[in-house]
C-alpha positions in Angstrom: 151.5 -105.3 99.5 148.6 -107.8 98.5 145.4 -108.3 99.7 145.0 -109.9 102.6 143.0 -113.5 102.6 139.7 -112.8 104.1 136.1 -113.9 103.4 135.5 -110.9 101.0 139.0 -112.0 99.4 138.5 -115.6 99.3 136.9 -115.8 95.7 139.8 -114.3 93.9 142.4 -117.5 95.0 143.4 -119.0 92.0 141.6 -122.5 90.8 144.8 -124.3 91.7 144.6 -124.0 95.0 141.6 -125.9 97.4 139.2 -123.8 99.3 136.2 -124.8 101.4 133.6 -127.1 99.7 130.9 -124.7 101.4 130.3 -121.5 102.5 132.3 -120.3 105.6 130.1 -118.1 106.4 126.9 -120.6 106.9 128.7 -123.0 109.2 127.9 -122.7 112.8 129.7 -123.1 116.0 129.7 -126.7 117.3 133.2 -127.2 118.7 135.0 -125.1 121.3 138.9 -125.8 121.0 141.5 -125.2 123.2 145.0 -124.8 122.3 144.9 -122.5 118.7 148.7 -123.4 117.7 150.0 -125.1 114.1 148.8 -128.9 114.9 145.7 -128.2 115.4 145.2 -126.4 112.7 146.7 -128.6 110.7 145.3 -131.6 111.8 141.9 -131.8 113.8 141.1 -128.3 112.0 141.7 -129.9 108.5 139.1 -133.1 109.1 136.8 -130.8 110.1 136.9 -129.0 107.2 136.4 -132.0 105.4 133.3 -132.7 107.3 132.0 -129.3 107.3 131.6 -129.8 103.7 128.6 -132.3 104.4 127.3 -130.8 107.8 127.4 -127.1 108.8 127.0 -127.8 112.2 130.7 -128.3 112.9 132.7 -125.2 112.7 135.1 -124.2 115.6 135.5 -121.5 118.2 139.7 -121.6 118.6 140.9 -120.7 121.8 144.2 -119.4 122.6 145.1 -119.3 126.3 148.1 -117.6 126.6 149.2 -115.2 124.1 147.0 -113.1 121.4 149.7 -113.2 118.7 147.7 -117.0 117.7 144.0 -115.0 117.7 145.0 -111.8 116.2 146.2 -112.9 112.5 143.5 -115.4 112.3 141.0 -113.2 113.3 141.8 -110.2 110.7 141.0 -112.8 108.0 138.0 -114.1 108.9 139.6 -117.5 110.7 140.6 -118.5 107.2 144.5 -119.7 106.6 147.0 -121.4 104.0 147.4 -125.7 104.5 150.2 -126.1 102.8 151.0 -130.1 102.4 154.9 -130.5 101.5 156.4 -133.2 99.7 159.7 -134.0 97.8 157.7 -132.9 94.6 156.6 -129.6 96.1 153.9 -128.1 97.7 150.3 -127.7 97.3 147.8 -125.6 98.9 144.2 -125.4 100.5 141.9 -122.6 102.5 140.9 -123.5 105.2 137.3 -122.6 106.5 136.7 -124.6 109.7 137.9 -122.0 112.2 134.2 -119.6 112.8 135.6 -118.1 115.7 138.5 -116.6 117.9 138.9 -116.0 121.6 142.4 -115.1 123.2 141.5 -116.3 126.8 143.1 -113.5 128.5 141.1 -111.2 127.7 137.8 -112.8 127.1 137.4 -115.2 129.9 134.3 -114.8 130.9 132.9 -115.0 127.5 134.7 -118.1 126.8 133.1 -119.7 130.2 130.0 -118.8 128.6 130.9 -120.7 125.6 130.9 -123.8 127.2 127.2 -123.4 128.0 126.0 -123.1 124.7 124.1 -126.2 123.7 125.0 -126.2 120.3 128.5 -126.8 121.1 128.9 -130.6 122.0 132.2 -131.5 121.5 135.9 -129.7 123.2 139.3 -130.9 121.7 142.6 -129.6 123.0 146.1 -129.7 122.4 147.4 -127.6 125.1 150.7 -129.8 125.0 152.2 -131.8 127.7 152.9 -129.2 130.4 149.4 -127.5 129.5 147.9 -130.0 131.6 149.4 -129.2 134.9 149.8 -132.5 135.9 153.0 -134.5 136.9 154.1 -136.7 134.2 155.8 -139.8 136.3 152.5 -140.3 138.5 149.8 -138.9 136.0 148.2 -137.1 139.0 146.8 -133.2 139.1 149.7 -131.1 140.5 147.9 -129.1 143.2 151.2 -127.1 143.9 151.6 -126.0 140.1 151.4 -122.1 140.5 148.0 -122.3 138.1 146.4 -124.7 139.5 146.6 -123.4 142.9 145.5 -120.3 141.8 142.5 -122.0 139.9 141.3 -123.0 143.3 141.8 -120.1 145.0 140.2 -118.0 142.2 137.6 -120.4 140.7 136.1 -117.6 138.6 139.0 -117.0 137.1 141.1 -119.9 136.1 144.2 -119.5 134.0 144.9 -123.3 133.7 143.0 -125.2 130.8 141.7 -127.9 133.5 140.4 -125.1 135.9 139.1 -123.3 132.9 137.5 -126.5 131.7 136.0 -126.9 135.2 134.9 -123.4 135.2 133.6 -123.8 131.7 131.5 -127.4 132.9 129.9 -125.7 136.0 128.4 -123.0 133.7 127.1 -125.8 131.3 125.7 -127.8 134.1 124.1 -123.9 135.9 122.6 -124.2 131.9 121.7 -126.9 132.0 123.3 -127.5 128.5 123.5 -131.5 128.2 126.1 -133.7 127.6 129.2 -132.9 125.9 132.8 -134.7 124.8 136.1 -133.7 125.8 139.1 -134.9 123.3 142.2 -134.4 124.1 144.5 -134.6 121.1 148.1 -134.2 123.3 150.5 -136.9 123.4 149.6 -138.4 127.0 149.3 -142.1 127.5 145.6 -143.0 127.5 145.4 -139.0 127.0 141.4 -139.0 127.3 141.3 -141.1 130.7 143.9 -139.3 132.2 142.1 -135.5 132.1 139.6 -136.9 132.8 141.7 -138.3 136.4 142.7 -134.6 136.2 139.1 -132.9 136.0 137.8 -135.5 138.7 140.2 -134.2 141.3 140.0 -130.3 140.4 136.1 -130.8 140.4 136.1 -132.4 143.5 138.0 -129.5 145.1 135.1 -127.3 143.7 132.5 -129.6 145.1 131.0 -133.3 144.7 127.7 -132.1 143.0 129.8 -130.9 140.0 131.8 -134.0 139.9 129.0 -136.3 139.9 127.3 -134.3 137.1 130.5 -134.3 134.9 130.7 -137.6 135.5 127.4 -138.6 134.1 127.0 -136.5 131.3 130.6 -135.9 130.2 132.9 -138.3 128.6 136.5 -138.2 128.2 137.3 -140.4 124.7 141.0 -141.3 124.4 142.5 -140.3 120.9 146.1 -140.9 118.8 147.2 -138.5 116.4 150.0 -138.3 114.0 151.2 -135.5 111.5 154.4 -133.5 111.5 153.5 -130.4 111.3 156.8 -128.0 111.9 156.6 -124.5 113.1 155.6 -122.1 110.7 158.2 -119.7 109.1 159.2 -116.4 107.0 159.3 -119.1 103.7 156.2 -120.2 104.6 154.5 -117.4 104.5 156.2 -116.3 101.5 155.1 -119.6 99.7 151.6 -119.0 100.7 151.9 -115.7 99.4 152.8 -117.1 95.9 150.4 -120.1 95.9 147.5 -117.3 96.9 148.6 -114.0 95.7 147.0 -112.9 99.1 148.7 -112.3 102.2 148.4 -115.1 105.1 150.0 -114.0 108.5 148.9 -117.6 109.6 149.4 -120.7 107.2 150.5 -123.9 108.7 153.0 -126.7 106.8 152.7 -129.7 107.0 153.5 -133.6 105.8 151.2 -135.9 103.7 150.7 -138.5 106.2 148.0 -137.9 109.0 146.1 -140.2 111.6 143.4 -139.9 113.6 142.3 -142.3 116.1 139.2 -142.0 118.6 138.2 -143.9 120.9 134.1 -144.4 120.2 133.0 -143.2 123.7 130.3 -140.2 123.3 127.1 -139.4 124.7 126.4 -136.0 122.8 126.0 -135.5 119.2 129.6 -135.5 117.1 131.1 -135.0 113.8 131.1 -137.7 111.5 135.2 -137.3 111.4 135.4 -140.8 110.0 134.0 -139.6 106.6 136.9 -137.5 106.5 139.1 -140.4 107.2 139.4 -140.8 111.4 139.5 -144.4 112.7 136.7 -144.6 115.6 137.7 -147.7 117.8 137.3 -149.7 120.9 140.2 -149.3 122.4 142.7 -147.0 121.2 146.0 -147.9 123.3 147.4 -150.2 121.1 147.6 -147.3 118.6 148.9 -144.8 121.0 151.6 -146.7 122.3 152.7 -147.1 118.8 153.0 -143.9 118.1 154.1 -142.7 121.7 156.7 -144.8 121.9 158.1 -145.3 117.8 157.5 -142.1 116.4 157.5 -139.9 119.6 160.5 -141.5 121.3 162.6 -141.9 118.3 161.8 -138.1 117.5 163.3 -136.8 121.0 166.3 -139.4 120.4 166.5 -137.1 117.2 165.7 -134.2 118.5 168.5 -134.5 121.7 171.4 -136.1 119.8 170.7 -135.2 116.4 171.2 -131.4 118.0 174.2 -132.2 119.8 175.9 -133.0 116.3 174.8 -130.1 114.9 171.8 -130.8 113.0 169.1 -127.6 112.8 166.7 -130.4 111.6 164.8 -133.8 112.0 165.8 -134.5 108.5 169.6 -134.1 109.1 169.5 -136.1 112.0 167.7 -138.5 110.1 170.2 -138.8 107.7 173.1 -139.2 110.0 174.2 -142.7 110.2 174.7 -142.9 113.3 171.8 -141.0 114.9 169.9 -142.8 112.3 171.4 -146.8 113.0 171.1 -146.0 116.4 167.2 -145.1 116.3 166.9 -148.4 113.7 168.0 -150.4 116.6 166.1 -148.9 119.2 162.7 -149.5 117.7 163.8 -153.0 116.8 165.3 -154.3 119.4 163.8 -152.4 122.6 160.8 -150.9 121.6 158.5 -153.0 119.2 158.9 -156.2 121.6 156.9 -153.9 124.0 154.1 -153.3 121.9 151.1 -155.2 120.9 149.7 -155.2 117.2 147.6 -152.4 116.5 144.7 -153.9 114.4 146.0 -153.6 110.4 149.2 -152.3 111.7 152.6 -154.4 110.4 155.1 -151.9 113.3 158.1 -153.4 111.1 156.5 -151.7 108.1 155.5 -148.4 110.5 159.2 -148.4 111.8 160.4 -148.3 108.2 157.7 -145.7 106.9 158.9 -143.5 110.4 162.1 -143.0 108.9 161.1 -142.5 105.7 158.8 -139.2 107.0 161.7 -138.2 109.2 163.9 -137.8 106.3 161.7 -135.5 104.2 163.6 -132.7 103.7 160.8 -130.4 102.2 159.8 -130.4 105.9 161.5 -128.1 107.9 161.0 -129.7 111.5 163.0 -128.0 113.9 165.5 -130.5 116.4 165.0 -128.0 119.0 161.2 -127.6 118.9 160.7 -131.2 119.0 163.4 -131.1 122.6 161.1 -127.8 124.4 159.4 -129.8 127.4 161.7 -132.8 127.7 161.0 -133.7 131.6 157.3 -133.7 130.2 157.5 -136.1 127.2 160.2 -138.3 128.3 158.1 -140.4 130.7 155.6 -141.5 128.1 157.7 -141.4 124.9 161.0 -143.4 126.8 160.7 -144.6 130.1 157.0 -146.2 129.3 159.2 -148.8 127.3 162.2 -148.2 130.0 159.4 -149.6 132.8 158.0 -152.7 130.7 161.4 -153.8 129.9 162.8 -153.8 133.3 159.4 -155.4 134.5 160.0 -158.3 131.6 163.6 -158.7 132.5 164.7 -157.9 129.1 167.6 -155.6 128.3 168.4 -152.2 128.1 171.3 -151.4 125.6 170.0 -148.4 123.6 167.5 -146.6 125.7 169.8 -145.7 128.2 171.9 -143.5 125.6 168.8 -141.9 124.4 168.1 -140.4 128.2 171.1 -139.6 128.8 171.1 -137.4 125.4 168.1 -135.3 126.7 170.7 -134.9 129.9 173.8 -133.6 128.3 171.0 -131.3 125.8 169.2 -130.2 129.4 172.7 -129.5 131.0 172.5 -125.8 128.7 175.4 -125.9 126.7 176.9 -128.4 123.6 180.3 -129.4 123.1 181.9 -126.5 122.3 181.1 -124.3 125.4 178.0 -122.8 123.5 174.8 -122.2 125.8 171.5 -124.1 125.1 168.6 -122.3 125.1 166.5 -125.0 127.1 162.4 -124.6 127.2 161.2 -126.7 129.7 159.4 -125.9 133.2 162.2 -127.5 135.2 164.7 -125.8 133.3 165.8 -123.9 137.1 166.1 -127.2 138.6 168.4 -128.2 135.6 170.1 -125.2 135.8 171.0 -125.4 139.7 172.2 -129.4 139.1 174.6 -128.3 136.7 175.7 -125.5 139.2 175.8 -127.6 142.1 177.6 -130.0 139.8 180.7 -127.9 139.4 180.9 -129.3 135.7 181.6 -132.7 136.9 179.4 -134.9 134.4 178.9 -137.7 137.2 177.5 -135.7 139.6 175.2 -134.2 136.7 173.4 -137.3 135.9 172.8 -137.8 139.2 171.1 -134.8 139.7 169.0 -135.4 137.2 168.5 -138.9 138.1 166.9 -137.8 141.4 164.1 -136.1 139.4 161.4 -138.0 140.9 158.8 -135.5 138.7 160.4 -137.4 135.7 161.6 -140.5 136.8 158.8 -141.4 139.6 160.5 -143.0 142.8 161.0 -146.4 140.6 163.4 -145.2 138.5 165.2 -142.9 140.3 166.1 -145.8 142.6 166.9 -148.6 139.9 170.3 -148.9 140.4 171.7 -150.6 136.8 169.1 -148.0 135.1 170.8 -145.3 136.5 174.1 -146.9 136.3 173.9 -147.5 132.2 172.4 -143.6 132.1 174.9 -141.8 134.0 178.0 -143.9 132.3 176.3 -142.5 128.5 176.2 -138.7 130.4 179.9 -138.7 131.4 180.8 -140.4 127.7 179.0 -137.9 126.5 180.3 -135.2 128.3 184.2 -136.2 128.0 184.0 -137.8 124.3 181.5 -136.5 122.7 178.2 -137.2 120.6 179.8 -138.7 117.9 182.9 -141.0 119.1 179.7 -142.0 121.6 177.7 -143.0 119.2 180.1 -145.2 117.4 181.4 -146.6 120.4 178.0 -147.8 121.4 177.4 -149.0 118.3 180.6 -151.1 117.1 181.5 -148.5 114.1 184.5 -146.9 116.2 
């Protein structure tokens, strides 16, 4: 067995591979960070590496909230880890040095309160996903009735949400007396940083109107896109780390070429200079977000649903299928791009064609079902955003009907040939109990789901030629199949 990477092992990794332009062990602690999983760490973590380089003031405490397995590798080496960047031509690798610190939440709450307080720390980024956030995605409002939440305000001290821990974590700052701080959330939410901060307003308030005043004056709540693949990490990952090193890493992180980072410019507290490490700050970052939300997010679940359904493990496969791939061409073109407005710089028929180009690189292992965990989350900002504006512009629907009613058939629990689904999503009982109060009967199916107000909000669910062009795509896809579907809908049959 090798030695592990580590701080005291970190000057033996061969020349080849990048380490930190610094000493890890000088940088300080100036961002807390909820939400220790691959993206971030392959994303935020990486730009601040970059900036870390020039200013030591920017290292990050990493905070898991659920589990210790994401603290406990990182933490026997020292918060170091592999980057490896994968491209048709191979890989190449980095250490990392941007992660100072580890706290699983569980177990070290009231230190991690504390951590809020600290004045040196003046920035908190998440990405807690979708669901993290406890609210409900059709309306955009706090879920008071989501079990952790309504423990959170039953049990203030000792919140096991991240907005009740945030809360928790504000009121100690503001008992401190610690100044202002920024809150970035780096989730895929539409306008993700004024929406937690909707979220915060209406948990603070239930803790009292002194602490929602405060956090209202000295916290802000910039919005942000990002954009990397960044797949989950596996065995041949750790294996290629291991060869690039010739240390052991329980904890590298794969990932694409491309990345984006866009921040809304809205802080009051000192910040890292991000941009130098090639961020976009702007004035308005929706035009951006919808972009991305609704090209490269909604054409991945259209992937990720069908592109499963026919069998493909991975993004890339599905990429490559003709028709899972002509049908996602149309989609963006026709339905989705007329919805958008120019990003400044941005040519979206040029962005659509790079999409597909990232979607089909095969070095990158991107999983069709990790990209489908969560669907009655993402759905209502990656399809029915573009679902709403069309109906509202009188235009037509012809494609994004099929693409719902593919996350319907996945959500249903079992593929064409009888074989269960293992479905990760909190409403996965309430899809369960549709199908069984179904009988099998596809119709009745799509209705059930179609009644999901949580996902659907009350417009939807009572649109009747949305619901009519969904549920006829369910019960084709149900009696047909995927693929004589597919090319029906699209003229090939």
């Amino acid at each position: 067995m090798p030695s592990r990477l580590g701080l005291a092992t970190l000057a033996s990794v061969p020349a080849a591979v990048g380490r930190p332009a610094y000493d890890p062990r000088a940088a300080k602690v100036g961002i807390l960070h909820l939400g220790l999983g691959a993206f971030h760490r392959a994303h935020q973590a990486v730009y601040t590496d970059d900036v870390l380089a020039g200013d030591l003031r920017w290292g990050i405490c990493g905070v898991s909230l659920k589990t210790p397995r994401a603290v406990e590798p990182l933490a026997a080496q020292d918060g170091l880890y592999t980057y490896l960047l994968r491209t048709s031509d191979g890989v190449t690798a980095r250490v990392i040095g941007s992660l100072r610190e580890t706290i699983f939440a569980g177990a070290a709450r009231a230190a991690l309160v504390a951590r809020f307080a600290d004045p040196a720390i003046t920035v908190v980024t998440s990405t807690v996903t979708e669901k993290g956030y406890c609210h409900d995605p059709a309306t955009g409002a706090l879920n008071e009735s989501h079990p952790d939440i309504a423990h959170d305000l039953a049990h203030p001290d000792a919140p096991e949400s991240a907005i009740g821990l945030l809360v928790a974590g504000l009121a100690a700052r503001r008992a401190a007396r610690g100044g202002p701080l920024a809150f970035v959330c780096c989730d895929n939410l539409p306008h993700n940083g004024r929406m937690v901060e909707g979220l915060v307003s209406a948990y603070a308030r239930r803790r009292g109107e002194a602490l929602a005043a405060w956090i209202r004056e000295k916290v802000t709540f910039p919005s942000t896109m990002v954009d990397r693949i960044v797949p989950a990490t596996t065995g041949a990952d750790v294996a290629e780390a291991q060869r690039q090193l010739g240390l052991y890493d329980a904890a590298p992180v794969t990932a694409e070429p491309f990345a984006q980072w866009v921040i809304e410019d809205r802080f009051r507290a000192p910040r890292p200079r991000w941009e130098d490490a090639g961020a976009q700050f702007v004035s308005d970052v929706a035009p951006f977000e919808l972009m991305k939300l609704r090209l490269l997010n909604g054409s991945h679940s259209t992937l990720a649903y069908l592109g499963f359904l026919l069998g493909h493990e991975f993004v890339w496969q599905a990429s490559r299928d003709p028709l899972v791939a002509t049908l996602v061409e149309r989609q963006m073109a026709e339905e989705i791009v007329p919805t958008l407005a120019r990003p400044p710089g941005i040519d979206l028929r040029a962005y659509c064609a790079q999409l597909l180009e990232r979607f089909r690189n095969a070095a990158l292992p991107h999983k069709t079902r990790q990209i489908a965990m969560d669907g009655s989350q993402k759905l209502p900002q990656r399809l029915l955003g573009t679902v709403r504006d069309r109906l509202a512009a009188g235009a037509p629907l012809v494609h994004l009907p099929l693409a719902v009613a593919g996350w319907i058939r996945y959500a249903s629990g079992s593929d064409e040939h009888g074989v269960r689904i293992d479905v990760q999503d909190p409403l996965a009982d309430t899809f369960r109990a549709i199908v069984r109060d179904a009988g099998g009967d596809p119709g009745p199916v799509a209705d059930g789901f179609l009644d999901l107000a949580s996902v659907f909000g009350a417009d939807l669910v009572a649109h009747y030629a949305f619901r009519e062009a969904v549920r006829g795509h369910v019960i084709r896809l149900f009696n047909d199949g995927v693929q004589v579907t597919l090319a029906h809908h699209l003229g090939v049959a």
